[in-house]
N, CA, C and O atoms as CSV, one atom per row, in Angstrom:
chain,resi,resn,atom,element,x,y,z
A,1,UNK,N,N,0.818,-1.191,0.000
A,1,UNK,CA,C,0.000,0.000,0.000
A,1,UNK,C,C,0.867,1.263,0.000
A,1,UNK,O,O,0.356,2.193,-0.624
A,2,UNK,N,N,2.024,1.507,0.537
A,2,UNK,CA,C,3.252,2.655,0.819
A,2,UNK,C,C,3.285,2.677,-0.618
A,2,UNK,O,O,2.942,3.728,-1.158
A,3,UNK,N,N,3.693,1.546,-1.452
A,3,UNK,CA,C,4.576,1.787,-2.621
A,3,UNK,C,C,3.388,1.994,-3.733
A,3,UNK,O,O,3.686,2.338,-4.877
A,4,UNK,N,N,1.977,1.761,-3.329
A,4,UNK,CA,C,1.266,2.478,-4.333
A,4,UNK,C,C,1.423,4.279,-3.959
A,4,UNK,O,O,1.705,5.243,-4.671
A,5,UNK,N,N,1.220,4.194,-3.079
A,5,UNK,CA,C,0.784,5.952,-2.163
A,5,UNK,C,C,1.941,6.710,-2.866
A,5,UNK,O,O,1.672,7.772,-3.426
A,6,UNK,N,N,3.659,6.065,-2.875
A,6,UNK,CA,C,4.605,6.621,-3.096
A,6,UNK,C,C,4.540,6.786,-4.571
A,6,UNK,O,O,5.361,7.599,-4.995
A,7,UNK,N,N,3.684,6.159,-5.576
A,7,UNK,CA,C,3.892,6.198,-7.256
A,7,UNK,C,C,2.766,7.027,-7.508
A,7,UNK,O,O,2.638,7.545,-8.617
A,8,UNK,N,N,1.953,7.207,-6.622
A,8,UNK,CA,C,0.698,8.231,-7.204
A,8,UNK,C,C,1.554,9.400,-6.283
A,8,UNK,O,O,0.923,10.415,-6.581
A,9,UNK,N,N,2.236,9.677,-5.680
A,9,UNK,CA,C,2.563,11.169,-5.500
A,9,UNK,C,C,3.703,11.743,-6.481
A,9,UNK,O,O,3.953,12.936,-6.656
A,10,UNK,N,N,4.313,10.692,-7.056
A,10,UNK,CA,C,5.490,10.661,-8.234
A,10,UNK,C,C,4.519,11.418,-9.419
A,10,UNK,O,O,4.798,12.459,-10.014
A,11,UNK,N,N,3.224,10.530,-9.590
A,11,UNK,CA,C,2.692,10.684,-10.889
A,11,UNK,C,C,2.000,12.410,-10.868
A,11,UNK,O,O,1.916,13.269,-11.745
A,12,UNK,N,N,1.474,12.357,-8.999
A,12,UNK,CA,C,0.819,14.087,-9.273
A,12,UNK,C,C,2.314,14.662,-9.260
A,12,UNK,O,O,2.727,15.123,-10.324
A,13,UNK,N,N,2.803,14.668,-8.612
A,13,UNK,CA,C,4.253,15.937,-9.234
A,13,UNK,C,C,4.463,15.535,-10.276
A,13,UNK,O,O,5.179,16.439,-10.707
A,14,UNK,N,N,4.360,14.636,-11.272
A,14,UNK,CA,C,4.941,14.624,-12.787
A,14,UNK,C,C,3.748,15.197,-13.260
A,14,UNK,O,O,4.216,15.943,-14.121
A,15,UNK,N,N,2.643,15.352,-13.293
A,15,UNK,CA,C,1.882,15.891,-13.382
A,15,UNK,C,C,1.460,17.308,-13.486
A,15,UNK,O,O,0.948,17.853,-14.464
A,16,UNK,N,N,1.819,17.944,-12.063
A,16,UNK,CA,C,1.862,19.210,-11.962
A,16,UNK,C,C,3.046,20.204,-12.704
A,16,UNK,O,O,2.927,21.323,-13.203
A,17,UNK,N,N,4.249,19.302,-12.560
A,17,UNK,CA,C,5.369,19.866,-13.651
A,17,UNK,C,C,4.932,19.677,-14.658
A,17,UNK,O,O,5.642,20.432,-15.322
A,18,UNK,N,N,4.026,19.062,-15.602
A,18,UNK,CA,C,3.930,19.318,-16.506
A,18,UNK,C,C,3.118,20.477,-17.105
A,18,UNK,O,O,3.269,21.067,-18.175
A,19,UNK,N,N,2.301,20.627,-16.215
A,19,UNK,CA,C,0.758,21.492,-16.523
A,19,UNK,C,C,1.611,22.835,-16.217
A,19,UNK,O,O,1.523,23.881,-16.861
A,20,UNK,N,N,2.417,22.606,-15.156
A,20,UNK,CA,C,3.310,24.243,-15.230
A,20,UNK,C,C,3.988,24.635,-16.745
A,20,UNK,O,O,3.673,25.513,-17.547
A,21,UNK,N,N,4.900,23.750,-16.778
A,21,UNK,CA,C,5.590,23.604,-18.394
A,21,UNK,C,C,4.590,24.348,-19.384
A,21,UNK,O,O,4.743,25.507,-19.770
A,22,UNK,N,N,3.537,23.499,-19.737
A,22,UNK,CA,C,2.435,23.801,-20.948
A,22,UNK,C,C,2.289,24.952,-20.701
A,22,UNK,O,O,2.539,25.657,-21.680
A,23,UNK,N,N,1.872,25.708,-19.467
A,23,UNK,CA,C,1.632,27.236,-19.322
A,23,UNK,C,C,2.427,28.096,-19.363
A,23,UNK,O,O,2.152,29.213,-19.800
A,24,UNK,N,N,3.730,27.722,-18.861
A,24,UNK,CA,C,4.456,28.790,-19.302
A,24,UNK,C,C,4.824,28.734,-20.745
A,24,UNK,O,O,5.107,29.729,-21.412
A,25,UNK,N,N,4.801,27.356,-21.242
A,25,UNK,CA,C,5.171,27.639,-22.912
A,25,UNK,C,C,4.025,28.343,-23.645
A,25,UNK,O,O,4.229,29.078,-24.611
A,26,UNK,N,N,3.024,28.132,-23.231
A,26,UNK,CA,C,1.646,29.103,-23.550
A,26,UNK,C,C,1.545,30.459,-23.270
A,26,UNK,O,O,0.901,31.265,-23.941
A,27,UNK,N,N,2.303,30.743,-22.095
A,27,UNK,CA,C,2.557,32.076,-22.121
A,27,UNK,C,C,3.729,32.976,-22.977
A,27,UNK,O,O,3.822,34.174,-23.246
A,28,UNK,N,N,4.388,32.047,-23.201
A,28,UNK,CA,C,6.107,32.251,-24.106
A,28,UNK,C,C,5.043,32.433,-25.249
A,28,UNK,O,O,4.937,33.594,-25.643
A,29,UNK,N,N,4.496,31.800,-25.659
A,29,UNK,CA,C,4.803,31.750,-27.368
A,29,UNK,C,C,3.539,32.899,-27.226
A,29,UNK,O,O,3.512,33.351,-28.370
A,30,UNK,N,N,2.885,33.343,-26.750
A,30,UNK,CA,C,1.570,34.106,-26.732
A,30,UNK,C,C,1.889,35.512,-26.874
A,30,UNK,O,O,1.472,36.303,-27.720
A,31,UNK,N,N,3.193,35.817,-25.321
A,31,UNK,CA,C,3.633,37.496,-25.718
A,31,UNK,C,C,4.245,37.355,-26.455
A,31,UNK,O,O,4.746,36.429,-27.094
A,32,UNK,N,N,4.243,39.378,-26.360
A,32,UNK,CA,C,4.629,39.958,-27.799
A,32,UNK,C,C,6.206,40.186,-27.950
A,32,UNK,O,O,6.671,40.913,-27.073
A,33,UNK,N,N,7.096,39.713,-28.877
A,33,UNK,CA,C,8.158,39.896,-28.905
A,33,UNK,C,C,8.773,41.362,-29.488
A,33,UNK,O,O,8.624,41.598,-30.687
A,34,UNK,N,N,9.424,42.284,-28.675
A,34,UNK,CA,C,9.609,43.480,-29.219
A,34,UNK,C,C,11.092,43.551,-29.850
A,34,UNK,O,O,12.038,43.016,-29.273
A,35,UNK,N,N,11.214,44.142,-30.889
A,35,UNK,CA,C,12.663,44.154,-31.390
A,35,UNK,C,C,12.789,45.761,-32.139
A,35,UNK,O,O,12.010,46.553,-32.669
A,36,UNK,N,N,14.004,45.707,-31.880
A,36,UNK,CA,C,14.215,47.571,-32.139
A,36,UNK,C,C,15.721,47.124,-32.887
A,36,UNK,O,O,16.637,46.337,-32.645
A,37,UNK,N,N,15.331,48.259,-34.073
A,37,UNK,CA,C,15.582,48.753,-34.977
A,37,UNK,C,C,16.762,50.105,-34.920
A,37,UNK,O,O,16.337,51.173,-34.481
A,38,UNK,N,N,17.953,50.038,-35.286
A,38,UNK,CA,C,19.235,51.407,-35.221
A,38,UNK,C,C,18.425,52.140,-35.772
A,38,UNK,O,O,17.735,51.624,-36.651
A,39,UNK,N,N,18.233,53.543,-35.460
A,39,UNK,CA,C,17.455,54.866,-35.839
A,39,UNK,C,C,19.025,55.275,-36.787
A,39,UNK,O,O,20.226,55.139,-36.551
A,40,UNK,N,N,18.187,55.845,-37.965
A,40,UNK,CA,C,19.326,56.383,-39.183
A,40,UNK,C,C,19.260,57.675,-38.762
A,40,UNK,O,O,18.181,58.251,-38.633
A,41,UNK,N,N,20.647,58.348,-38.462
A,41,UNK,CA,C,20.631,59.890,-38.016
A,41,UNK,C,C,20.947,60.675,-38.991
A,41,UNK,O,O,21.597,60.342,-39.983
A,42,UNK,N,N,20.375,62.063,-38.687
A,42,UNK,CA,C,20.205,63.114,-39.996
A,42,UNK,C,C,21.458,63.118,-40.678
A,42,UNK,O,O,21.653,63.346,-41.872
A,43,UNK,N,N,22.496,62.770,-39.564
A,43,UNK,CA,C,23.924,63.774,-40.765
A,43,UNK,C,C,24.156,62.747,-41.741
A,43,UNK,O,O,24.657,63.050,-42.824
A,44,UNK,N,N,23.783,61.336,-41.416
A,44,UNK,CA,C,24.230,60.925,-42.906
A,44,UNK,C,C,23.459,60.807,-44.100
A,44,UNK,O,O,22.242,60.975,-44.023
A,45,UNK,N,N,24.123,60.479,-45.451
A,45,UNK,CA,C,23.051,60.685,-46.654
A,45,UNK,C,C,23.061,59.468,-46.967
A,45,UNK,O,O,24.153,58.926,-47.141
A,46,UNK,N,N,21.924,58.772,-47.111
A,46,UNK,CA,C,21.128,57.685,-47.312
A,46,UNK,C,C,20.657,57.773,-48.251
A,46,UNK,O,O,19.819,58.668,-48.143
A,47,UNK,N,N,20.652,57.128,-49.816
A,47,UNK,CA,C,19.701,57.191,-50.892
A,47,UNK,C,C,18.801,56.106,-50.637
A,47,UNK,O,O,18.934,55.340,-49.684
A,48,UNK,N,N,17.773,56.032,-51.592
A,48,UNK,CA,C,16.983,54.693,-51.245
A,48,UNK,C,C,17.301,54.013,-52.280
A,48,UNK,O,O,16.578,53.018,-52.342
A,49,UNK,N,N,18.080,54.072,-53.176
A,49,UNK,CA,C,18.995,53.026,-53.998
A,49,UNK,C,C,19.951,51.489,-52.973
A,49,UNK,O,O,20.035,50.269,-53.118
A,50,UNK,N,N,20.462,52.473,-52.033
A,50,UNK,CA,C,21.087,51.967,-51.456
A,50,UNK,C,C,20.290,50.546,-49.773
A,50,UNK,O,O,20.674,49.794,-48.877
A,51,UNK,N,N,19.344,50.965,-50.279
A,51,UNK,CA,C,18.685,50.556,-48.813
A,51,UNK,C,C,17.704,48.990,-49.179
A,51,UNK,O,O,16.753,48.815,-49.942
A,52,UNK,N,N,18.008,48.598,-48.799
A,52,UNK,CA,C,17.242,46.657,-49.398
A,52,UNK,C,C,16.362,46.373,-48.371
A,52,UNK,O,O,16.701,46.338,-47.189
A,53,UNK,N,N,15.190,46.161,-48.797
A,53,UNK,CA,C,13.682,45.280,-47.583
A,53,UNK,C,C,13.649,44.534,-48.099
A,53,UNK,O,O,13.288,44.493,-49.275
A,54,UNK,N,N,14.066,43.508,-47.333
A,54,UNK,CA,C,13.655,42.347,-47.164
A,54,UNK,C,C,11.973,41.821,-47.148
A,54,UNK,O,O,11.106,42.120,-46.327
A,55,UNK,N,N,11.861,40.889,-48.427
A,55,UNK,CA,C,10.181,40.580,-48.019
A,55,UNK,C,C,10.062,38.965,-48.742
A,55,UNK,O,O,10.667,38.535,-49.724
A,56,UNK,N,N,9.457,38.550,-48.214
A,56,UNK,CA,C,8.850,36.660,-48.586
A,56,UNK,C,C,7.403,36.913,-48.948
A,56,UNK,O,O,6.564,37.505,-48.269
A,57,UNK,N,N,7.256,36.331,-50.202
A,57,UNK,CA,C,6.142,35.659,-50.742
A,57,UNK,C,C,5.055,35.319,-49.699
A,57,UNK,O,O,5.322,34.645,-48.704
A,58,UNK,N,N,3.556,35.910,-50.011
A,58,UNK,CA,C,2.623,35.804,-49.326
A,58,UNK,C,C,2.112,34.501,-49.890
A,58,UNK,O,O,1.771,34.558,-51.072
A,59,UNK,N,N,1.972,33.159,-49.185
A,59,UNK,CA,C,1.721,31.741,-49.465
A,59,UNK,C,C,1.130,31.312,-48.677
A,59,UNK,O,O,1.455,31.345,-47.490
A,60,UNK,N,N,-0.037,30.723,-49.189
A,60,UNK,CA,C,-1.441,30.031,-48.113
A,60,UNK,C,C,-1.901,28.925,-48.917
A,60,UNK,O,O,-1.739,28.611,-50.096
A,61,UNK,N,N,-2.579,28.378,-47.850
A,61,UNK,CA,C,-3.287,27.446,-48.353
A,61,UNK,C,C,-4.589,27.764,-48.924
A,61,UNK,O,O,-5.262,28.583,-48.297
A,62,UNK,N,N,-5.131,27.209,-50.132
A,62,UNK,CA,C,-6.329,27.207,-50.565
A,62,UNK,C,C,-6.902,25.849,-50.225
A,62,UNK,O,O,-6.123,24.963,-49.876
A,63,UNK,N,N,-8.109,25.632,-50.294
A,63,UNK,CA,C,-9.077,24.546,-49.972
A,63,UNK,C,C,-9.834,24.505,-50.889
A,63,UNK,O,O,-9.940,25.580,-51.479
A,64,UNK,N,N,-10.615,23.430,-51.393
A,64,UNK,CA,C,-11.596,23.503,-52.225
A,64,UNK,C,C,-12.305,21.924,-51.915
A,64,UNK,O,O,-11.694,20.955,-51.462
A,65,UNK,N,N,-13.629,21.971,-52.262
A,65,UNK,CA,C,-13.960,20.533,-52.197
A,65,UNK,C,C,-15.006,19.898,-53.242
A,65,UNK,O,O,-15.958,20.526,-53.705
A,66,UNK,N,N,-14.691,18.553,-53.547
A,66,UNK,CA,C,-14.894,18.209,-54.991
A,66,UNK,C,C,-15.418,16.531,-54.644
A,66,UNK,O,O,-14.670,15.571,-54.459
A,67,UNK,N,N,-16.758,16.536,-54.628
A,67,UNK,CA,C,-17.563,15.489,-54.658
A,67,UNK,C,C,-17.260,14.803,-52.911
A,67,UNK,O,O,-17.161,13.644,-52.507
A,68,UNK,N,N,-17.160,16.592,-51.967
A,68,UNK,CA,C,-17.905,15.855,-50.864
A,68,UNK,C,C,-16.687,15.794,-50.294
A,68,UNK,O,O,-16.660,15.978,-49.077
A,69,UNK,N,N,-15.281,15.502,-51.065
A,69,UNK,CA,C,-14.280,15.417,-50.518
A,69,UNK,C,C,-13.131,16.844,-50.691
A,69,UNK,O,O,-12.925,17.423,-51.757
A,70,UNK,N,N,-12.462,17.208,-49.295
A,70,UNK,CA,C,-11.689,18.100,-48.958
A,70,UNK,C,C,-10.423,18.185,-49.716
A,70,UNK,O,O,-9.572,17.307,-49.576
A,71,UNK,N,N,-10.280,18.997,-50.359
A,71,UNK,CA,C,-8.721,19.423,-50.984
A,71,UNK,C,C,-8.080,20.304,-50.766
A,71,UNK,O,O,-8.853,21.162,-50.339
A,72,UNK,N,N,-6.450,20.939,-50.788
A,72,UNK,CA,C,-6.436,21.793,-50.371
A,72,UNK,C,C,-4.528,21.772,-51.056
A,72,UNK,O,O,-3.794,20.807,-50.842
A,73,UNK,N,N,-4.072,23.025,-51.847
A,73,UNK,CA,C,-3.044,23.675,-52.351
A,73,UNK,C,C,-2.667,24.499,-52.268
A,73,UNK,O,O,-3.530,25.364,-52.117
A,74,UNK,N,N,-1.168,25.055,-52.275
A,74,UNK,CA,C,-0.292,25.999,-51.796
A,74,UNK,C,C,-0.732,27.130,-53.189
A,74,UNK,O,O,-0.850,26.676,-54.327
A,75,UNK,N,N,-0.927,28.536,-52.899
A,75,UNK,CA,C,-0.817,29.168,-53.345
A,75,UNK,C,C,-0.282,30.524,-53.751
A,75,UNK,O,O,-1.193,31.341,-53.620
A,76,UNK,N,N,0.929,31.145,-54.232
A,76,UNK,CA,C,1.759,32.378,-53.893
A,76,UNK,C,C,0.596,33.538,-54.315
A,76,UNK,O,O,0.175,33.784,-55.446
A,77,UNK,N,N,0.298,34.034,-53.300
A,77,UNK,CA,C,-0.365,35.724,-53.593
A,77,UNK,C,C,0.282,36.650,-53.998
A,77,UNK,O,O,-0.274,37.647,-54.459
A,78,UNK,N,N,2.049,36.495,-53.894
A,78,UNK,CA,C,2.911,37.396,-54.422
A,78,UNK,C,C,2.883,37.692,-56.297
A,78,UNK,O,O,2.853,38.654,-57.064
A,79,UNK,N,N,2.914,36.217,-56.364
A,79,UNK,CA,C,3.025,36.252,-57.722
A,79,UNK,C,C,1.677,35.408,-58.591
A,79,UNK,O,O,1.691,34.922,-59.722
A,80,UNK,N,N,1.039,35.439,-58.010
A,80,UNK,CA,C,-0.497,34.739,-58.287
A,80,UNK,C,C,0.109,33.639,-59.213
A,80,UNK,O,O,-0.223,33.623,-60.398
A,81,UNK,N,N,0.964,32.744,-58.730
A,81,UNK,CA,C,0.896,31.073,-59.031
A,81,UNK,C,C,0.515,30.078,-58.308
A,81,UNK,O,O,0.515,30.186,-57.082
A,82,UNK,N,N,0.188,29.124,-58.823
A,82,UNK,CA,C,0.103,27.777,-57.891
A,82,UNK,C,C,1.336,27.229,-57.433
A,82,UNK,O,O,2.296,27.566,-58.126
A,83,UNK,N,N,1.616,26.410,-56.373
A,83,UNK,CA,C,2.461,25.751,-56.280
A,83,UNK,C,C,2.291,24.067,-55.615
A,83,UNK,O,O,1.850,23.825,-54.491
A,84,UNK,N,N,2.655,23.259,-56.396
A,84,UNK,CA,C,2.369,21.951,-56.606
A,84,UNK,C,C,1.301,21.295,-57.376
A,84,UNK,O,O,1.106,21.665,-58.533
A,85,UNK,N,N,0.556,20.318,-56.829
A,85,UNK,CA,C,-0.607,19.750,-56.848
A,85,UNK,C,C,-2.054,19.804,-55.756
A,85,UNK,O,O,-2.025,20.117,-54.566
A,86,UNK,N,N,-2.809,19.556,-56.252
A,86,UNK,CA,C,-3.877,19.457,-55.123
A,86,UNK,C,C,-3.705,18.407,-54.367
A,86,UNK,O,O,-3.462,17.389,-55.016
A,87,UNK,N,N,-3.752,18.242,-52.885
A,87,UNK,CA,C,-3.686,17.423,-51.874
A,87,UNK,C,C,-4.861,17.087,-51.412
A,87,UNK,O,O,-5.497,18.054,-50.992
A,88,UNK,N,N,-5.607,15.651,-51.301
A,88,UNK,CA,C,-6.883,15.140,-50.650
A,88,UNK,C,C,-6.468,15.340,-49.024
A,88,UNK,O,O,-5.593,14.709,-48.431
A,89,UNK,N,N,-7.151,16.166,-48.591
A,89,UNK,CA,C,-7.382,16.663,-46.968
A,89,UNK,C,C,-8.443,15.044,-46.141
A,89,UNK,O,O,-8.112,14.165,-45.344
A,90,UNK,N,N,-9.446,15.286,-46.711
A,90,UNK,CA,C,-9.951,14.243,-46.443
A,90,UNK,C,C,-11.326,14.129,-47.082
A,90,UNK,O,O,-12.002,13.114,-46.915
């Protein structure tokens, strides 16, 4: 009877460490990550020749469904192409 009592108090602390874990990773990934940027100061001359943004292709999924059954393909909004084939979802 000890050595059950002793594996169910193992299992609620493995337990409770876990449910802590999940929440704080729920709280991690939830706030907002702030990131700052070098401010460009007046005295120097900056053309906008010189200055590159960075940007990635806006790509989503489309869905469509065709006799009942779920499909669904990658599509670039950047450059209004498809990319691949249609995939049966289910």
């Amino acid at each position: 009877m000890k050595i059950m009592r002793n594996i169910t108090r193992k299992m609620n602390n493995i337990n409770r460490l876990f449910t802590l874990l999940l929440v704080f990773s729920i709280i991690n990934l939830s706030a907002p990550h702030v990131t700052y940027s070098k401010t460009i100061s007046s005295n120097t001359n900056y053309s906008l020749e010189n200055i590159s943004i960075a940007r990635s292709d806006d790509i989503q999924w489309v869905f469509k469904e065709i006799d009942g059954k779920l499909y669904k393909r990658l599509y670039n909004y950047t450059t209004h192409e498809w990319i691949g084939d249609w995939i049966l979802v289910g």
